[in-house]
N, C-alpha and C positions, 0 to 999 in steps of 0.2 A: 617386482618391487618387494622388499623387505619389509617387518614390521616395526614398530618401536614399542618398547619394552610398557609402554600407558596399554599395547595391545597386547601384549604375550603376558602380562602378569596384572589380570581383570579380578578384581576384589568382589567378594559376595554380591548380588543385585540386592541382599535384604540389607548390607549393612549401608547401603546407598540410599534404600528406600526409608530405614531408621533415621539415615541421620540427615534428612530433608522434609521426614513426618513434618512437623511443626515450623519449618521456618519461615521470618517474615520477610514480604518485599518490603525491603523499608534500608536504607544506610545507616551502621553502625555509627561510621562517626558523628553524623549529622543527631542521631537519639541520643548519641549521649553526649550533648550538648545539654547544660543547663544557665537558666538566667538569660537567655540571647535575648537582648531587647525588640521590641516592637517600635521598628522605623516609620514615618507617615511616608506618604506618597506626593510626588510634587506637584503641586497648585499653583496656579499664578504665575508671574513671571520675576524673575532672577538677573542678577548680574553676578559673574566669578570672570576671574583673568584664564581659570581653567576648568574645563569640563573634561568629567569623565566616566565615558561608556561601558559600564558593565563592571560589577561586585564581587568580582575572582579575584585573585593570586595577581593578575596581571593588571589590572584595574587598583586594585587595594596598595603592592607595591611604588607602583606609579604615583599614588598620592601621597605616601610618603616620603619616596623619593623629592619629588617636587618641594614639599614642606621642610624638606631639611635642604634644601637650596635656596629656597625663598619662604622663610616661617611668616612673612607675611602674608604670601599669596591669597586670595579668595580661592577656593576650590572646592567643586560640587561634584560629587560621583553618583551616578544613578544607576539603578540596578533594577532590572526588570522584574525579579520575583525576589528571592531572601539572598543577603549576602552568603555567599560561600554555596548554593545548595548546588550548582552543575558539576563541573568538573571537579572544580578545586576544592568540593565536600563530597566527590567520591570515588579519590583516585586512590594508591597505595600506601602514600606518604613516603613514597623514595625520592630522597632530593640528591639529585646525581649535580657530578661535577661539567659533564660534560653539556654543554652546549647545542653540539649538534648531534644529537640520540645515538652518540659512540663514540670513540676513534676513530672505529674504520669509515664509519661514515662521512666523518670529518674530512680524513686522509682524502677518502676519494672523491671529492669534491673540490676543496681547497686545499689542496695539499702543500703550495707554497705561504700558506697559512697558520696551519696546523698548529705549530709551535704555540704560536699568539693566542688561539681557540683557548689550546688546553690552560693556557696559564691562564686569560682572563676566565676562563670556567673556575677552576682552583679558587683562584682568588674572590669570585663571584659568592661562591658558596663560604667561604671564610667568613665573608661578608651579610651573608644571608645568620650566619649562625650567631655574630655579635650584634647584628640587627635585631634578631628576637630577646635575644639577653638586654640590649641598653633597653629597649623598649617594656620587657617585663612580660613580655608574651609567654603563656602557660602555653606553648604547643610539644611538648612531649619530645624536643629534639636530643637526638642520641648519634653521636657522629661516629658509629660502628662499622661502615663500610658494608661492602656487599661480596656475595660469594657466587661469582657462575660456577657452575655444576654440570659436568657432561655426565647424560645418563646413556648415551650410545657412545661403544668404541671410536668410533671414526672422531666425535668430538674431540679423542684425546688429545689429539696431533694439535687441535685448534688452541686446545687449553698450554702444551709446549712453545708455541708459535707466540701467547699472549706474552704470557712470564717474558719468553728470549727476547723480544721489542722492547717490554718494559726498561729489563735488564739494561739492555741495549743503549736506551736512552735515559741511563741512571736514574729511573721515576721507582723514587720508595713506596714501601707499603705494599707493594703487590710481592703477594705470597703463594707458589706454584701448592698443593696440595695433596699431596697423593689421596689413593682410594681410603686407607688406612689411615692415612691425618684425617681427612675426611669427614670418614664414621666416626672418630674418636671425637670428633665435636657436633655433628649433628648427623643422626644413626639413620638413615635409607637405607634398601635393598637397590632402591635405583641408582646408588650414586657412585661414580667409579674414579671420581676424580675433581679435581676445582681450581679457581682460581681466586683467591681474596684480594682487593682492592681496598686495605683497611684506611684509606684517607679519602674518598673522592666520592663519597657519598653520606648519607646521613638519614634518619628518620625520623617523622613526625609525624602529629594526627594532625590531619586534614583539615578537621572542621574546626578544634583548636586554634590551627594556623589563620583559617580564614576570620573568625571572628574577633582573635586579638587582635589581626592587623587594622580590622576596623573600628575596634574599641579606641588602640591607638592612633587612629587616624582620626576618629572625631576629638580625642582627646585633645590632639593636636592642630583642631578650629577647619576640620573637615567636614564639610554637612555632607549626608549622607541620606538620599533618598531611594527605600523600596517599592516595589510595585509601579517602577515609574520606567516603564519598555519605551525607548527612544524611535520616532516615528520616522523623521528626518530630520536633513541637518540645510540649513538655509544660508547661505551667500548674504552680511548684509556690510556695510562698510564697515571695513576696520576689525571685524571679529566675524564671528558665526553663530545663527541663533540654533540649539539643541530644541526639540519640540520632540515633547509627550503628548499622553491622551487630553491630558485638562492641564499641562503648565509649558512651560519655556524657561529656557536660559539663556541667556546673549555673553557671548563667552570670546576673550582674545583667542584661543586656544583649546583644542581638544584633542584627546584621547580616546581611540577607541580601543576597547578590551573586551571584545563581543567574541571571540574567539571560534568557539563551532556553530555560531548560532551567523545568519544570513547577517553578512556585509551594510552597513550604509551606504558603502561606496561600488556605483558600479562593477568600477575595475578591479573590483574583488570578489564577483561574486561566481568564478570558479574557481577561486585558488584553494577552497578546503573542501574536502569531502566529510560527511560526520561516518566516523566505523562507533559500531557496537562495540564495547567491552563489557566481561560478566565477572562479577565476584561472586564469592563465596566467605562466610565469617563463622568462625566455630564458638560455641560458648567455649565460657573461661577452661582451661586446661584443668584438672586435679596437678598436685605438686609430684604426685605419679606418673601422670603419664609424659607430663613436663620431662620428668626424670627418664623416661623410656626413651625422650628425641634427644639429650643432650642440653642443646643451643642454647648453652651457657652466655657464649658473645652476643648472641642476639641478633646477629648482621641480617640484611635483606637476602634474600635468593632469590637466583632463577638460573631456568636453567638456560640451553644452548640452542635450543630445536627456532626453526624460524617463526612455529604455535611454539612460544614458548608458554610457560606460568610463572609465577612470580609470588613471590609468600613470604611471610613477617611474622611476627609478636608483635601484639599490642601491648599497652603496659598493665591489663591485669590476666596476659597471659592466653589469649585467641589467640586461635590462628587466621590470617587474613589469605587467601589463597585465590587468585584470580590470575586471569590471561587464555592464552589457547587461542579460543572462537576472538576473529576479528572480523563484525559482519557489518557489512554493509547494505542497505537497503536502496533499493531504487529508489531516483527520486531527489537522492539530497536532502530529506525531512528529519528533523529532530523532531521524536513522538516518544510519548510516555509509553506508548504500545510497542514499543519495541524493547522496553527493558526488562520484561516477564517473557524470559525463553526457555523454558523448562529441558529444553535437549542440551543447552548448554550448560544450566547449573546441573545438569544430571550426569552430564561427561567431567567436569569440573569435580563433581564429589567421587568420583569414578578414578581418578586421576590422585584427589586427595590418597585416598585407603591405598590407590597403590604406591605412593611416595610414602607414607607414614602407617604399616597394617598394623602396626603395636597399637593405633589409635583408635579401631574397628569398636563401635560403640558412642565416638565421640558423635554428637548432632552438630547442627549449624543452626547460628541462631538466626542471622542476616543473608541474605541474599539482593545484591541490586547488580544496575548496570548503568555505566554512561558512555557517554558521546565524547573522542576523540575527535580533533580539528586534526585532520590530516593533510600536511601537503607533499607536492611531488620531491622534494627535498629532505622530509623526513622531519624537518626541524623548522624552527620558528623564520619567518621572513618579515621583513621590514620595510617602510615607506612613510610617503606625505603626500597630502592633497589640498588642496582650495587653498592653493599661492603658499606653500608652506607653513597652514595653520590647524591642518590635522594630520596627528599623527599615528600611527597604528600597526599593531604587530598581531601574528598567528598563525598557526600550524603549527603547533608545538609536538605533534603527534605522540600525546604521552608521557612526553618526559620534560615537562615546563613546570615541575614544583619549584625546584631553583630558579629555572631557564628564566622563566617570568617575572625575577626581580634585576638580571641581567636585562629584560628586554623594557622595562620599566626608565633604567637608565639612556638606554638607545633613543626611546623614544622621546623622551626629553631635551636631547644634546640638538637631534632632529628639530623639535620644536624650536629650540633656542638658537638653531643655524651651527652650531658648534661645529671644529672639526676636529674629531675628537681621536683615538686611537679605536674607539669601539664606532664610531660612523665611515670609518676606511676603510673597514672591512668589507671585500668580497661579500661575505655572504652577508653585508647589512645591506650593500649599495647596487646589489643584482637581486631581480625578482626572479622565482621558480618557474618553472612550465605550468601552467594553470592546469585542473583538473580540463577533457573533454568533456563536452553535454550529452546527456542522456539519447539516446541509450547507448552511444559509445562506454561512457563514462564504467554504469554497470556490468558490462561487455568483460572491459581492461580492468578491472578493478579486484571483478570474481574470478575472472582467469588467472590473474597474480596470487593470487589466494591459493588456489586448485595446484599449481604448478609450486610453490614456497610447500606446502603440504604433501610434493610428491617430493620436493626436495629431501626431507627431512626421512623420507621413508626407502630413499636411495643414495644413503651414506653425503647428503648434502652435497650430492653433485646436480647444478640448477640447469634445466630444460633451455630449450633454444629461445623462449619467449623473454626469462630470466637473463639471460644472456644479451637479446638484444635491448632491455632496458637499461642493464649495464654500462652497454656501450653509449648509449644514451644518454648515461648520467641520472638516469630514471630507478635505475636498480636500488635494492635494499637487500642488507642482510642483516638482520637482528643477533 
């Protein structure tokens, strides 16, 4: 086995230990939030035409969706702890075009689909960007596009292969890069080539996005209650009563947007697995050393490896730099104890100084981690329950900034009986292979891991295990 270049060019152990002295477990974007109101908790009992589960990206979108179909609606969203604080306040703010966490992923799935995927994606994220603009939403979006990066040779061929399809299928904006473009826009020793996709992505802050959308949602005659964790959902004529700790709601209609956190519904409670991700957040740049990296455009990266990382600017100029470790814990538990993993932020700052060593001195001020909803398809899936009056989507594994106001409409059209061009779809109207139960689950899950990680260390040719999940339709490659 071969090494990769995070192991043959290892940066000082003190400038790792400097720039992790002082930093807090705490989410950047979620601290620098200011003014977020104090929502009460629900009490009592309620009547809305819509309920809806959980105060993400996917929950949040779905109320406005709704509201701009029916501004009259009644509609309650309830949120178990603060709007926006799991996923959708501490993820990267890459809001990708694509749908199903790629191309290829797409392709090898639904490939007599494809075509439909990418356009409704494109078009999804259009939509997502005139959405924040009519609505007024302060989330920092910047439709800069994204740049993969091969930092091992064998990538190259990969990064050739992209461009020539794109090429192929007349899809603008994607720009091949040599090692020399490259550096001349943003300066690594690791980087030996790219690809820019300058239309089919975009960035925002996170917790901007999630708080506007609920500003705009109660603006817009949404009641919105925190601290209000949904217990069950009760069967009663005609609708369905929502029940919390001390309230209720009796609703024609629900939503659920619970995403890595346990199911309401039976028949869902193996389809996600929760993986660990870890970030990293550097304080502000100097306008020096700014000038030492270039990235003038600003676009997202990452790179190619199957542990890849992934890294941004904010807008006063951190670096945001997470990915690698994607861990999974036995069990299936979302636990605060699992987001303080010091071998991870330690490889992560280890991995920084070696993509950027001009920056040897920089600290990090933030350090957090969250919980991906993972399913065996990689990307979000869809359905309905109790006679067609709930409806619900998840497994977005990661890349649902966008995907989430796409699956906000699905879920709707579902609700509403529609037959729409996005409820025809294959991957709306088939369910995925459910995760196994423990201890298989853990078994397959860290072996896929073990094996994607020898990949990457043997010019990304994938082991017999990788292989037969392929054939399976099981397989991923990042």
């Amino acid at each position: 086995m071969g090494t990769t270049v995070f192991e043959r060019q290892i940066p000082p152990a003190a400038a790792i230990r400097r720039g992790l002295a002082e930093t807090r477990q705490s989410v950047f974007w979620l601290d620098d939030l200011h003014d977020v109101p104090t929502r009460p908790a629900l009490t009592g009992t309620r009547t809305a035409d819509l309920v809806i589960v959980g105060g993400g990206y996917t929950g949040l979108w779905t109320a406005m969706l709704a509201k701009r179909r029916n501004p009259d609606a009644r509609i309650v969203l309830l949120e178990g702890q603060k709007i926006g604080w799991a996923a959708s306040g501490r993820n990267g703010g890459f809001s990708e075009a694509s749908l199903t966490h790629g191309r290829e992923n797409g392709l090898n799935r639904w490939p007599d689909e494809i075509e439909t995927l990418d356009r409704l994606g494109h078009e999804n994220l259009d939509a997502m960007g005139a959405d924040i603009a009519e609505w007024g939403i302060d989330a920092e979006w910047q439709r800069v596009g994204t740049i993969g990066v091969a930092t091992e040779p064998h990538q190259l061929e990969w990064l050739d292969e992209w461009a020539a399809d794109a090429a192929a299928r007349g899809e603008e904006g994607v720009v091949r890069l040599s090692e020399a473009e490259l550096q001349a826009s943003i300066a690594s020793p690791t980087y030996l080539g790219g690809v820019w996709e300058q239309h089919s992505a975009a960035l925002v802050h996170p917790g901007k996005l999630a708080t506007g959308l609920a500003a705009a949602a109660e603006a817009a005659g949404v009641e919105i209650f925190e601290h209000s964790p949904v217990r069950s959902l009760d069967d009663i004529d005609g609708g369905v009563r929502v029940v919390t700790s001390v309230g209720e709601v009796i609703a024609s209609r629900v939503v659920l947007a619970t995403n890595v956190f346990p199911s309401l519904l039976r028949r869902n409670a193996l389809m996600t697995v929760p993986v660990y991700d870890y970030v990293l957040m550097t304080e502000p740049l100097t306008d020096a050393q700014l000038a030492s990296i270039g990235w003038k455009d600003r676009q997202g990266l990452s790179d190619l490896a199957n542990q890849f990382h992934y890294y941004r600017l904010s807008s006063d100029n951190r670096i945001l730099y997470g990915g690698y470790d994607a861990v999974y814990h036995y069990g299936r538990k979302v636990r605060a104890g699992y987001e303080n993993r010091p071998a991870s932020f330690e490889r992560l700052a280890s991995h920084f100084f070696t993509t950027f060593p001009q920056l040897e001195g920089v600290r990090f001020s933030h350090k957090w981690a969250g919980a991906i909803d993972s399913s065996t398809q990689f990307c979000a899936f869809f359905g309905t329950a109790r006679k067609g009056r709930v409806a619900y989507a998840a497994g977005f594994t990661g890349l649902g900034v966008a995907a989430t106001r796409f699956a906000g409409e699905v879920m709707l059209d579902l609700l509403e009986g529609a037959k729409t061009e996005r409820t025809e779809l294959e991957m709306v109207r088939k369910r995925p292979w459910p995760f196994p139960p423990e201890p298989v689950a853990a078994m397959g899950i860290n072996a896929t891991r073990w094996s994607m990680d020898r990949a990457d260390h043997n010019r990304g040719r994938r082991n017999i295990l990788l292989k037969t999940l392929d054939a399976l339709g099981l397989g991923f490659d990042s």
